[in-house]
NUDOPA-527979 format. One line per 2 residues: their letters; for each residue x, y, z of C-alpha. Coordinates in nm, 4 decimals, decimal comma, padded with zeros to 6 digits. Each point is the difference from the previous one (the first is absolute). Example, Ala and Ser with C-alpha at 12.3 -4.5 7.8 and 13.67 -1.06 7.14 Angstrom:
// NUDOPA-527979
as = 01,2300:-00,4500:00,7800 | 00,1370:00,3440:-00,0660
This chain:
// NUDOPA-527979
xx = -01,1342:00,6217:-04,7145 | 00,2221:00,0781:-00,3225
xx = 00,2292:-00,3115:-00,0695 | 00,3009:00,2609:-00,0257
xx = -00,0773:00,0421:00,3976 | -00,1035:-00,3215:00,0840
xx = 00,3466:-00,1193:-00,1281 | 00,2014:00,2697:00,1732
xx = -00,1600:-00,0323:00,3133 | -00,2411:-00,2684:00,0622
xx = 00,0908:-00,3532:-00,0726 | 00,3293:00,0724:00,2514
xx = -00,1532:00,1826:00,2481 | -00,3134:-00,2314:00,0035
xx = 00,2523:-00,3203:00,0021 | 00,1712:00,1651:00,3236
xx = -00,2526:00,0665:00,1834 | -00,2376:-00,3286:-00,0468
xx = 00,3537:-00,2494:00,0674 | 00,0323:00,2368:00,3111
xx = -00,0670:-00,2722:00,2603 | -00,2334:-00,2855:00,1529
xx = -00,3349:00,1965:00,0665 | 00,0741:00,3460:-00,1579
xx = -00,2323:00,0233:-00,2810 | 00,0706:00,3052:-00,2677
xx = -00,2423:00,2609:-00,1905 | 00,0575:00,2706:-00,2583
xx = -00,2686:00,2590:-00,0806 | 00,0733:00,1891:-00,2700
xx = -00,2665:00,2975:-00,0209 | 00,0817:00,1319:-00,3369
xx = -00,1230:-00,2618:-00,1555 | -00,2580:-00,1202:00,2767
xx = 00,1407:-00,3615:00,0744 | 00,0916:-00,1871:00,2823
xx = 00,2508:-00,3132:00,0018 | 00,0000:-00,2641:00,2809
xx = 00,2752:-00,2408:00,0151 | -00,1193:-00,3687:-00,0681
xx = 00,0289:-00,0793:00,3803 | -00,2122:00,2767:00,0963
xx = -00,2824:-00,1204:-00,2017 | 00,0688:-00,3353:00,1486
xx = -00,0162:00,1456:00,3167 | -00,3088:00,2191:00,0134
xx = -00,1917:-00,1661:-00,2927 | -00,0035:00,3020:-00,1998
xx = -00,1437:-00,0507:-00,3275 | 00,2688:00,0722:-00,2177
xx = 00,3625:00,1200:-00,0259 | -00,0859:00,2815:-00,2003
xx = -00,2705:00,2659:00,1159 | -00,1666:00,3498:-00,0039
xx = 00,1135:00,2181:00,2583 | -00,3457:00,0767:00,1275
xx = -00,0922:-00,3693:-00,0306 | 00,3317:-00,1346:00,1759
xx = -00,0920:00,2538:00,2541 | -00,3525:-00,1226:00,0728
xx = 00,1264:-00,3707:-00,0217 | 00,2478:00,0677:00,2825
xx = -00,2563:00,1443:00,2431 | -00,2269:-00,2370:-00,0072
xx = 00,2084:-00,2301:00,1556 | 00,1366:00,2403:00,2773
xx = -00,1504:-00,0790:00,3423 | -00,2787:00,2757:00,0319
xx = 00,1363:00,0927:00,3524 | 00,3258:00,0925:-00,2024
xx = -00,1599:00,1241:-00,3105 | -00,0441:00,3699:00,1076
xx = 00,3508:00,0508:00,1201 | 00,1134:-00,1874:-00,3242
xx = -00,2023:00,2662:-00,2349 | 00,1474:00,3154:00,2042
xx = 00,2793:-00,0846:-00,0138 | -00,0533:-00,0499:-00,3721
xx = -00,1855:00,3006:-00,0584 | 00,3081:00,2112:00,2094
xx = 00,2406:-00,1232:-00,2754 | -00,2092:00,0768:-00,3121
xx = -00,0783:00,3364:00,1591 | 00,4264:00,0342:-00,0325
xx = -00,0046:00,0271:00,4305 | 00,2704:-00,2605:-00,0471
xx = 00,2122:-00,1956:-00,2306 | 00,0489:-00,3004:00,2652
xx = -00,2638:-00,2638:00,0070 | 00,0651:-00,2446:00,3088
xx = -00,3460:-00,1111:00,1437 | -00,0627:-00,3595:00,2082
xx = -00,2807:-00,1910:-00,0399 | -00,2359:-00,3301:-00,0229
xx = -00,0508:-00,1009:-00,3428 | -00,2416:-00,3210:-00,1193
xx = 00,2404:-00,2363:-00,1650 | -00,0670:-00,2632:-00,2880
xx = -00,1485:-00,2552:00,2417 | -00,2514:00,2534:00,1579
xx = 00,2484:00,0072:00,2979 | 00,0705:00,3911:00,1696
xx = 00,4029:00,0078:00,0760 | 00,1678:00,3632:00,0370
xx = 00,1369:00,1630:-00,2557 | 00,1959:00,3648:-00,0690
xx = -00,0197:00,1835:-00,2786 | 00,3813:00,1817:-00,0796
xx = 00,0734:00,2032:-00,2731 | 00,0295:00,3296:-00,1589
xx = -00,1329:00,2490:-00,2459 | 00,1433:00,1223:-00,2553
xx = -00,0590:00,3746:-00,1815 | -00,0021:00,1394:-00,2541
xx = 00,1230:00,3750:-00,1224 | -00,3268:00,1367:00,0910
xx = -00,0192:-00,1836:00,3176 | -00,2448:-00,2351:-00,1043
xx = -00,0128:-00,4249:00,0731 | 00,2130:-00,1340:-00,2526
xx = 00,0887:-00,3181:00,1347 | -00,1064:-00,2148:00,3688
xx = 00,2480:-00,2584:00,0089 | 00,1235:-00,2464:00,3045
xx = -00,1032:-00,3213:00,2162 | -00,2701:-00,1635:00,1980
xx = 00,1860:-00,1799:00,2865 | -00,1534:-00,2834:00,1304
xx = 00,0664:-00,0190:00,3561 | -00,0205:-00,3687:00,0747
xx = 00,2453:-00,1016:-00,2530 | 00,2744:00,3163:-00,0226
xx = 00,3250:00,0203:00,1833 | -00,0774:00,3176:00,1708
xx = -00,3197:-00,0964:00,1624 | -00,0962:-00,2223:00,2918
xx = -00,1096:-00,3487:-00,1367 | -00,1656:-00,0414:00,3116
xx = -00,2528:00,2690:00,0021 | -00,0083:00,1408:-00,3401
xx = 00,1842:00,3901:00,1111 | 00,2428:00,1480:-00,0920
xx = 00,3340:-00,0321:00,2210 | 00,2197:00,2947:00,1800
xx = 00,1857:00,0769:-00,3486 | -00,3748:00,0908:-00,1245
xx = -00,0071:00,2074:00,3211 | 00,2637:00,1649:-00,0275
xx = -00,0149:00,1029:-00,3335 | -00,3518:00,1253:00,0577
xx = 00,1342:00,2055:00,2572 | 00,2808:00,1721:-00,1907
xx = -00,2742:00,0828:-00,2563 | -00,2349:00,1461:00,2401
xx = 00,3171:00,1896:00,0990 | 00,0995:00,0988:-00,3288
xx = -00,3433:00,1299:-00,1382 | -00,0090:00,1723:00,4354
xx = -00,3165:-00,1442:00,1063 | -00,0302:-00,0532:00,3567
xx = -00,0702:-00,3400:00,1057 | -00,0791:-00,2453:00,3236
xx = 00,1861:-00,3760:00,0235 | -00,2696:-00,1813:00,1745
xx = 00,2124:-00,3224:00,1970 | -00,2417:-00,2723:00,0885
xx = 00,1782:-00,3413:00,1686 | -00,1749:-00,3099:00,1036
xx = 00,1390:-00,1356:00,3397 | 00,1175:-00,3289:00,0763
xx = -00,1064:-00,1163:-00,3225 | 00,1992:-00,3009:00,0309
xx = -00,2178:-00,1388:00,2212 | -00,2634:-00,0049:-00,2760
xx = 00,2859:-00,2305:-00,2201 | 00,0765:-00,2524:00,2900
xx = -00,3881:-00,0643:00,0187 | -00,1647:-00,0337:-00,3217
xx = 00,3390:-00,0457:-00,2128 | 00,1722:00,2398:-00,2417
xx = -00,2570:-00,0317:-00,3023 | -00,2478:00,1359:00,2358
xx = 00,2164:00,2665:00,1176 | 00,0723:00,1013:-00,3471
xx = -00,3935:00,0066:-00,1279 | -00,0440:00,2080:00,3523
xx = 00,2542:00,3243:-00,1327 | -00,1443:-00,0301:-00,3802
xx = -00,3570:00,0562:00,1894 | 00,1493:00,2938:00,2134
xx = 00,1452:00,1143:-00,2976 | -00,3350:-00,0004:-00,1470
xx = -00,1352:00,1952:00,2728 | 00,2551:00,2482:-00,0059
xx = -00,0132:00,0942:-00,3148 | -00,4038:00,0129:00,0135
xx = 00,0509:00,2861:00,2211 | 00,2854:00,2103:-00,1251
xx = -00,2285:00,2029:-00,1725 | 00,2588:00,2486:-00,2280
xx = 00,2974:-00,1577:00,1161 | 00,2464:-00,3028:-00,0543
xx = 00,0634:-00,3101:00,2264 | 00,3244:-00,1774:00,0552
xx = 00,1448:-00,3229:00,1743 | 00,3368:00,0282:00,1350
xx = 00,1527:-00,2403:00,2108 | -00,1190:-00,2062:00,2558
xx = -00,3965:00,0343:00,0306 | 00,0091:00,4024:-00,0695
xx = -00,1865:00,1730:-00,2337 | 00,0163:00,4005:-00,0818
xx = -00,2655:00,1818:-00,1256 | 00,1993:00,3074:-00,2031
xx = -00,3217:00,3057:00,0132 | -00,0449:00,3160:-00,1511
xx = -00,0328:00,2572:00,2733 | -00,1439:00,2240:-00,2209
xx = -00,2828:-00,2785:-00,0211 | -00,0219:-00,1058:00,3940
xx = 00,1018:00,1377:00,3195 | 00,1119:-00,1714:00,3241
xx = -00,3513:-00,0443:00,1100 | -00,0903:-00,1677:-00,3281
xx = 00,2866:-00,2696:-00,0009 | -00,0368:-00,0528:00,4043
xx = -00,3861:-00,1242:-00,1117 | 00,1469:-00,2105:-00,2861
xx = 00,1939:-00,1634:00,2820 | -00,2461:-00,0805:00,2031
xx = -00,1759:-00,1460:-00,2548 | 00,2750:-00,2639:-00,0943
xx = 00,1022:-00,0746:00,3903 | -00,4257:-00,0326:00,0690
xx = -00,0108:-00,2433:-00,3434 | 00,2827:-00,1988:00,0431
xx = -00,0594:-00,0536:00,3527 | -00,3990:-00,0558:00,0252
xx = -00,1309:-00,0871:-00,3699 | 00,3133:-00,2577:-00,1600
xx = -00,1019:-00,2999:-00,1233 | 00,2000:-00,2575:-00,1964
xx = -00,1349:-00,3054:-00,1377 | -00,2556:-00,0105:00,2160
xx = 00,2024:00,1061:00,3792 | 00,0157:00,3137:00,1511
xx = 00,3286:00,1246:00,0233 | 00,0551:00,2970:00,1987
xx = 00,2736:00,2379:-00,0541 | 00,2172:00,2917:00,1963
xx = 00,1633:00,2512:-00,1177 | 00,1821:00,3608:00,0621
xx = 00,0860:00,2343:-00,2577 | 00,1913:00,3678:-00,0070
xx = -00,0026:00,2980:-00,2068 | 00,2169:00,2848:-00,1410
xx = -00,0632:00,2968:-00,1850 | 00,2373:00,0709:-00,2872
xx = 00,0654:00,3671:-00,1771 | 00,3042:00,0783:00,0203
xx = 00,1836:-00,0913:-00,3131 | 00,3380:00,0354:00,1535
xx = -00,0043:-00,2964:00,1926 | 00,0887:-00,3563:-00,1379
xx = -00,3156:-00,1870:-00,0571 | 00,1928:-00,3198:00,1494
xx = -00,0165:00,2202:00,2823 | -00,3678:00,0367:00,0076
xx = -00,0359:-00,3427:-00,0782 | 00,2197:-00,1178:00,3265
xx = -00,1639:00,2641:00,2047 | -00,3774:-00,1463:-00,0595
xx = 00,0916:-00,3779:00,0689 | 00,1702:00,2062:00,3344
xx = -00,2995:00,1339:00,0669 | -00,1586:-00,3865:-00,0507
xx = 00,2015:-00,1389:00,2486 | -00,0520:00,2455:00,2622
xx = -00,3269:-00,0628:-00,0279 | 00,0687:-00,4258:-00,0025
xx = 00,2244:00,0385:00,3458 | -00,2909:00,2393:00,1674
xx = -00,2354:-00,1902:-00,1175 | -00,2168:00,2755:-00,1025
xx = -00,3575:-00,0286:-00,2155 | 00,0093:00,3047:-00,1378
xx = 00,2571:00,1361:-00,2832 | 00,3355:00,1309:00,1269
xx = 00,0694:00,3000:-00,1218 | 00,4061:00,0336:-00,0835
xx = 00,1432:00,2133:00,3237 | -00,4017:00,1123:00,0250
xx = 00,0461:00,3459:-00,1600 | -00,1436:00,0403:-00,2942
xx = -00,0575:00,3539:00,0148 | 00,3881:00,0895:-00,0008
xx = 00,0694:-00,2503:-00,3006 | 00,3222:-00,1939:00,2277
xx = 00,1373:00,2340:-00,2384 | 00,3430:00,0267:00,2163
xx = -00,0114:-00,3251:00,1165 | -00,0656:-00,1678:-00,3446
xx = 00,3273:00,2253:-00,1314 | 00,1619:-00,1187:00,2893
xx = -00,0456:-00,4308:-00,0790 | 00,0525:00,1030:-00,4036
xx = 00,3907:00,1241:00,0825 | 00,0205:-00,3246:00,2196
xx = -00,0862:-00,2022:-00,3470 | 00,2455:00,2399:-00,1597
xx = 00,2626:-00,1173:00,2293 | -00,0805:-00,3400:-00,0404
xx = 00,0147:-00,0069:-00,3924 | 00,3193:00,2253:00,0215
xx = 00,2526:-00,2573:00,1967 | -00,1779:-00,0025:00,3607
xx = 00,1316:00,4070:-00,0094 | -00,0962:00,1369:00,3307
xx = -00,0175:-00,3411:00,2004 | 00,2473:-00,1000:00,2744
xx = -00,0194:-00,2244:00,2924 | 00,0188:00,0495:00,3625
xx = 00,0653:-00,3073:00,2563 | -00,1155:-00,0071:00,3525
xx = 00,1662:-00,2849:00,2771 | -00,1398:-00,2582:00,0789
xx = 00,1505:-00,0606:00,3611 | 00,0093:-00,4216:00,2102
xx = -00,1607:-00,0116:00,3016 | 00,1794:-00,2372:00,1447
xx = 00,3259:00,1478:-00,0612 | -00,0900:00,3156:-00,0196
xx = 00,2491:-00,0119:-00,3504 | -00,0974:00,1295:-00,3584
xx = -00,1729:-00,2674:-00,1942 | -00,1423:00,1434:-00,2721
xx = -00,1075:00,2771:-00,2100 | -00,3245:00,0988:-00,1906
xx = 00,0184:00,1481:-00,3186 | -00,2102:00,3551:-00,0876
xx = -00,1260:00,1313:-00,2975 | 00,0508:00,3732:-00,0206
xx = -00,0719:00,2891:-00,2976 | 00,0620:00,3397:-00,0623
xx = -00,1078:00,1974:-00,3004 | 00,1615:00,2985:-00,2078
xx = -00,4026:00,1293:00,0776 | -00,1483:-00,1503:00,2675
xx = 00,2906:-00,0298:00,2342 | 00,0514:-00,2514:00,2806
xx = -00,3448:-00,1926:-00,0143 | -00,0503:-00,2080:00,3160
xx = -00,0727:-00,3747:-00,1061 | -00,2884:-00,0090:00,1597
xx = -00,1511:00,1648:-00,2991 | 00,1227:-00,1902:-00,2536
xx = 00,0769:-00,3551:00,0430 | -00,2944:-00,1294:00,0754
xx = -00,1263:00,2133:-00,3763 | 00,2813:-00,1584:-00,1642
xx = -00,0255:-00,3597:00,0577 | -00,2937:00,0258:-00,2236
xx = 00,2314:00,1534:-00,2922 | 00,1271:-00,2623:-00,2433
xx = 00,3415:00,2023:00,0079 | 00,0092:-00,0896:00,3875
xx = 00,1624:-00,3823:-00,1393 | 00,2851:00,1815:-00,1463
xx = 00,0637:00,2099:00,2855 | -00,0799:-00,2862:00,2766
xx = 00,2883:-00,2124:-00,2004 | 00,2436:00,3373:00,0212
xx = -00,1136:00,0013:00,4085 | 00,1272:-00,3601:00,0197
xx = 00,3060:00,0494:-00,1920 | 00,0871:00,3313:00,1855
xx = -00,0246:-00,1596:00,3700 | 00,1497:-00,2929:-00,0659
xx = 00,3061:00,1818:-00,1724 | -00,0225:00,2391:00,3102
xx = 00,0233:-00,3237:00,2906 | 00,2328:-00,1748:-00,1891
xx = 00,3255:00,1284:00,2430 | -00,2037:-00,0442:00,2731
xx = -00,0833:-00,3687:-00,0508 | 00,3743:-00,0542:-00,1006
xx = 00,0709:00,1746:00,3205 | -00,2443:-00,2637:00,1886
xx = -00,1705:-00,2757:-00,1695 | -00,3269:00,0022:00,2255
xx = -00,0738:00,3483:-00,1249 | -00,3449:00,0065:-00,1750
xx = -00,1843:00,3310:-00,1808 | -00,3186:00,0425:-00,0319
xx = -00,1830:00,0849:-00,3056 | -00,3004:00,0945:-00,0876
xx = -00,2759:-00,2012:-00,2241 | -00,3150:00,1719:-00,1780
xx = -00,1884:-00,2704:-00,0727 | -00,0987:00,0969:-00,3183
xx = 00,3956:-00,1225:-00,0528 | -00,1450:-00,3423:00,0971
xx = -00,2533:-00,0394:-00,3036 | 00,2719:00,0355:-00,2507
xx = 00,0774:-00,2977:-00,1150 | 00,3841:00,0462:-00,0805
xx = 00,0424:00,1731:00,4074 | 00,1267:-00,3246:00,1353
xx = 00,2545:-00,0690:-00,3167 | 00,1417:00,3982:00,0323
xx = 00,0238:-00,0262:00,3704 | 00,2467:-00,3075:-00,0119
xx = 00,1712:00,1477:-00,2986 | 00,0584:00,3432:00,1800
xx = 00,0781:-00,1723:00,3071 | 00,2994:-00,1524:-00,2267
xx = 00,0863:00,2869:-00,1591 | 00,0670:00,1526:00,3431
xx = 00,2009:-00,2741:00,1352 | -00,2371:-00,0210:00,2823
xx = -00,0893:-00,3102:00,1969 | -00,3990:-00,0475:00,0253
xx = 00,0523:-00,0880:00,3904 | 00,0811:00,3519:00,0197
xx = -00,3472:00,1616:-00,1568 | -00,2798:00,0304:00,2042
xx = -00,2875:00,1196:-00,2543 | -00,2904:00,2397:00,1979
xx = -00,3804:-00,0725:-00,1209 | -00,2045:00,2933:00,0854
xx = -00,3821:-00,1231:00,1734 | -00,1010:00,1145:-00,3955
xx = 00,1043:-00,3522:-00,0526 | -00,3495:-00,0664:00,0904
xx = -00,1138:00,0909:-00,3051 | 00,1380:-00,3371:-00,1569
xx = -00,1510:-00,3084:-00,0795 | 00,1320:-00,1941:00,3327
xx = 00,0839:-00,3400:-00,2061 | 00,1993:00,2232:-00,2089
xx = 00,1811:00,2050:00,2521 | 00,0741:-00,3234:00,2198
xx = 00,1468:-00,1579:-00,3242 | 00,2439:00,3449:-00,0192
xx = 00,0770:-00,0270:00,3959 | 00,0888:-00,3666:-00,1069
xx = 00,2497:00,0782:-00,2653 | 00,1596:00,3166:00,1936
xx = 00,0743:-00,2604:00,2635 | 00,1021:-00,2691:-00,2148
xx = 00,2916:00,2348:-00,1049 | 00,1077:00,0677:00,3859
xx = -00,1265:00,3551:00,0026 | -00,1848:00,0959:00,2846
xx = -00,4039:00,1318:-00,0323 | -00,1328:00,2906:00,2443
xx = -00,2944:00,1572:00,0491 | -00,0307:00,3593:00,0274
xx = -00,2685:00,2297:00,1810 | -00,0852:-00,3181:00,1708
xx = -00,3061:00,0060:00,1735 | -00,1776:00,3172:-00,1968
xx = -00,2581:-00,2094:-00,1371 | -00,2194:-00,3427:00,1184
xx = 00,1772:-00,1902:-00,2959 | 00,3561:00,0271:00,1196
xx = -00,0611:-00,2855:00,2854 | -00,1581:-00,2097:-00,2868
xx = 00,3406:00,1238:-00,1787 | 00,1931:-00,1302:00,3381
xx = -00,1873:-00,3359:00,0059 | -00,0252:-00,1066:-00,3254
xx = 00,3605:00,0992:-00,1923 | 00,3231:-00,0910:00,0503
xx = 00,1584:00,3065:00,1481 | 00,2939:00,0430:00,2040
xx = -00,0350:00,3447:00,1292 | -00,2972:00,2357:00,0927
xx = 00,0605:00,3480:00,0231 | -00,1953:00,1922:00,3171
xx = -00,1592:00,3426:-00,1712 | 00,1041:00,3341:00,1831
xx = -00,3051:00,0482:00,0684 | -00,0266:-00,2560:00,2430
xx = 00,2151:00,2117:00,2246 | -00,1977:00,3302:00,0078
xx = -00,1589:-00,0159:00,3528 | 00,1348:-00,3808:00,0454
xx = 00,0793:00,0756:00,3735 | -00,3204:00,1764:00,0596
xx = -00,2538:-00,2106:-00,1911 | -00,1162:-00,3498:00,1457
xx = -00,1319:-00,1015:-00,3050 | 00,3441:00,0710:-00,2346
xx = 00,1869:-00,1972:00,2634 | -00,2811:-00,2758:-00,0016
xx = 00,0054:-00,0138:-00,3872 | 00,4152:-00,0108:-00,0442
xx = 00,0520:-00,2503:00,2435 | -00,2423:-00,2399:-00,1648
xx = 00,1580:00,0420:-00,3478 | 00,3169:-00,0680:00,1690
xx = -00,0750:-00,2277:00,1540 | -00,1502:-00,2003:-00,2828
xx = 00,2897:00,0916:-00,2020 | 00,2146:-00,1813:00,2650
xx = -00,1388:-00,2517:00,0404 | -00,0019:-00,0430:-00,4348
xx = 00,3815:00,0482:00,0217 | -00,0317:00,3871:-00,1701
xx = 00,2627:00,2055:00,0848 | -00,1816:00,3488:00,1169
xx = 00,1468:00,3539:-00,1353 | -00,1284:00,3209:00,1936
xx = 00,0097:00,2626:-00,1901 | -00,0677:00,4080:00,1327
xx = 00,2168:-00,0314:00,3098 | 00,0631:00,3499:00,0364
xx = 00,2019:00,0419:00,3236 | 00,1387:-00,2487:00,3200
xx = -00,3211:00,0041:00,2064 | -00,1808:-00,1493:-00,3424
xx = 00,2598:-00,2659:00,0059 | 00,0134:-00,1004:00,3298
xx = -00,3737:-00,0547:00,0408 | -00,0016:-00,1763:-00,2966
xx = 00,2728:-00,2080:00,0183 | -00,1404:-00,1365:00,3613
xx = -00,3696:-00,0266:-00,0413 | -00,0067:-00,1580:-00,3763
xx = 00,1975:-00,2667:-00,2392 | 00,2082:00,1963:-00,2220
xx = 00,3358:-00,1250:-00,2164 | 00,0933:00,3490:-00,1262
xx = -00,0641:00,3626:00,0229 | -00,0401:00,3085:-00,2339
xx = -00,0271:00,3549:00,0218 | 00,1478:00,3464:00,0694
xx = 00,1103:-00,0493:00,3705 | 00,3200:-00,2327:-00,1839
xx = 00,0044:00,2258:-00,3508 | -00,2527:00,1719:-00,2331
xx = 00,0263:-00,0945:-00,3887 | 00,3313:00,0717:-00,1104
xx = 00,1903:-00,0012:-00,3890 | 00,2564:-00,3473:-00,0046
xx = 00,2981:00,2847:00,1065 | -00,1447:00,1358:00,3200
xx = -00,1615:-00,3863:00,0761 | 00,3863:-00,1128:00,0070
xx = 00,1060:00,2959:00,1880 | -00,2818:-00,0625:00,2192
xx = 00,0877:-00,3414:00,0282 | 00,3594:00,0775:00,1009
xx = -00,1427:00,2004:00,2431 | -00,2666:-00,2250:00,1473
xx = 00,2596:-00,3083:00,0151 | 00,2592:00,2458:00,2104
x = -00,2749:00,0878:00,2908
């Protein structure tokens, strides 16, 4: 290198990128004059032999202390930039450090050409994924941000890919018995795993105990990635061991095809861990496919969730709320009233709930529009609890709103804001609530209850956990799932079933909400043969806007 272009160029640039941060580690190859400089920390690092090298010798130096199983993708992917296939250079990796110790690595940088379209200059960083802000500490991989910007290039450049989601279930159990430094040497060795099999593609830890494989589909089909699966579940279940103990593993995992580069990748990305948690509740072994049809690409559908985002980002455009009453029966008298999410698109139209709610608790953006939910109802009930103190409305709770750590401090502050007792708030957990640590969701019941709110469970009784839900957490209502009512006078069994969870709930001091009561027959049977505090459904009023509820109201209270 001439010093009239070292000083232009190199002693800044070189400065910038080796002070870049704790565990990036900088190179420059300039190919002109057939050099390669490491920064002094990189050397450190790897135990290269000097600062200062020949590009072919720099080159050979590096390989040999890749992993051999990642060496081959490692030299295609090298040989695809050289070959000018691609200017981007982003490629993961286990690399042999200074102490003879394999951690994982990625390679990012980019070429640069010259007139003729020839290498000029390589220049970037090796990340080191155990010490950089952007990767897990835990396991060594690279975080969602990594994921996501994978994805947008994949996107960009129009390659089809597969996100591979793979969680572990009830992994806390595996922390409450051998401690938390086990736990944490347990995901670094399924991490290992994982990325021993990803073959062409890229592995990434979100949150919780997830990990998503990111795959080429021009490299593997569905067939190929279910196999991978039941690799890891048949590993991680039959053939762990950790210091010495067997520790057996479960887990689920779903999958989406991506190729349309119209829709969001955040989309994608929320549409996968979807897919995952179908296949958690169902408890399925094999990969769930997202809505199961590949073939047609959930083209519409995936259109359809990526102008719900839009709405989201763009002020909650498209959102409104309906309310539904919530009728005593003691008194016969309106009680309360349960807040409902609704949506319609400038696209998609009026898009039944059903089809998105449960898809967009997953999205981050869901916080942000769970807060506006809040806000909105309790602005909405405020004449109503002027107009009688006792009034309460219901709101929903994802409980991915739970996990965030600042959902208890924004609740009280909106709750402020609104001028809005908490004795009047009754907050809905769906039976999804399952899907919580219990110590941790008992701790959130705790608090909820500490501020006078009220805590009810919805779809009671859909799933064996809710009566460990009703026995073990401090809840004040349970809420009796329509469903319960299809065939209720016909079927022994239904009636059998309710009248034990009343019962029970009774006898705990739960108040008892039947939902689905669709005409006066429903309610009489049910209001003789079972414990119930409350009723709710379309015989008394179908989900109405806050103007029609009051007219309704008038209406109701007049009769």
């Amino acid at each position: 290198m001439d010093k009239e272009k070292k000083s232009r160029y190199f002693d800044e640039v070189f400065d910038i990128l080796s002070n870049a941060g704790i565990g990036r580690y900088s190179y420059w190859a300039d190919y002109e004059s057939d050099e390669v400089y490491w920064s002094k920390d990189a050397v450190d690092f790897l135990g290269l032999p000097s600062q200062t090298m020949k590009t072919e010798e720099a080159l050979e130096a590096y390989k040999e202390r890749i992993h051999p199983e990642d060496l081959p993708l490692f030299e295609r992917s090298t040989r695809a930039m050289f070959l000018g296939a691609t200017d981007q250079f982003d490629v993961a990796y286990r690399i042999r450090t200074a102490d003879g110790d394999y951690v994982t690595c990625s390679t990012v940088g980019r070429m640069i050409r010259n007139e003729q379209e020839e290498p000029d200059f390589f220049t970037g960083s090796i990340l080191n994924h155990e010490q950089n802000d952007i990767i897990d500490p835990t396991t060594g991989l690279r975080t969602r941000k990594g994921l996501l910007n994978q994805m947008k290039h994949e996107k960009e450049a129009g390659h089809p890919y597969f996100l591979m989601t793979v969680g572990i279930r009830n992994f806390y159990t595996i922390n409450n018995t051998y401690g938390y430094v086990i736990g944490n040497k347990v995901l670094h060795r399924v991490a290992e795993y994982a990325m021993s099999i990803r073959g062409e593609g890229d592995v990434y830890r979100t949150e919780g105990t997830k990990f998503i494989f990111c795959l080429d589909a021009r490299e593997n089909g569905v067939g190929r990635i279910q196999q991978m699966f039941r690799a890891m579940r048949n590993y991680l279940k039959n053939d762990l061991i950790m210091e010495g103990r067997k520790i057996s593993l479960d887990i689920c995992g779903g999958l989406i095809y991506a190729n349309d580069p119209s829709v969001d990748v955040n989309t994608v990305y929320v549409c996968a861990l979807f897919a995952l948690s179908k296949a958690k509740a169902e408890y399925r072994k094999e990969l769930c496919i997202f809505n199961n049809e590949l073939i047609n690409q959930n083209k519409r559908f995936l259109d359809t969730l990526d102008e719900i985002r839009e709405s989201v980002v763009e002020e909650y455009k498209g959102f409104y709320l309906y309310y539904q009453p919530i009728i005593a029966a003691d008194t016969g008298k309106l009680c309360a009233m349960e807040a409902l999410l609704r949506w319609k698109g400038e696209r998609a139209g009026n898009v039944p709930p059903s089809e998105f709610i449960e898809w967009l608790e997953k999205d981050p953006l869901f916080y942000d529009l769970g807060n506006w939910i809040i806000r909105q109802a309790l602005t909405d009930a405020k004449p109503l609890i002027e107009e009688n103190p006792n009034f309460v409305v219901n709101i929903n709770i994802a409980y991915t709103q739970l996990q965030r750590e600042d959902f208890n401090e924004d609740l009280m502050r909106i709750l402020e804001e609104c001028g809005v007792k908490p004795q009047n708030v009754r907050l809905e957990l769906t039976e999804r609530c399952k899907l919580l640590d219990p110590d941790f969701l008992k701790q959130e019941m705790k608090f909820i209850k500490e501020q006078h709110m009220q805590v009810s469970l919805d779809d009671f009784a859909t799933g064996y956990s809710a009566m460990n839900l009703l026995f073990d957490m401090p809840v004040d209502q349970i809420k009796i799932d329509r469903t319960f009512l299809i065939n209720i006078q016909q079927e022994k069994s239904l009636q059998m079933l309710l009248k034990g969870i009343t019962d029970c709930a009774r006898e705990l001091s739960v108040r008892v909400c039947v939902e689905g009561v669709e005409d006066l027959e429903t309610l009489h049977y049910v209001r003789e043969k079972f414990y119930c505090t409350s009723f709710q459904g379309y015989y008394f009023s179908k989900p109405v806007d806050i103007h029609r509820f009051m007219e309704w109201k008038k209406h109701f209270e007049a009769v």
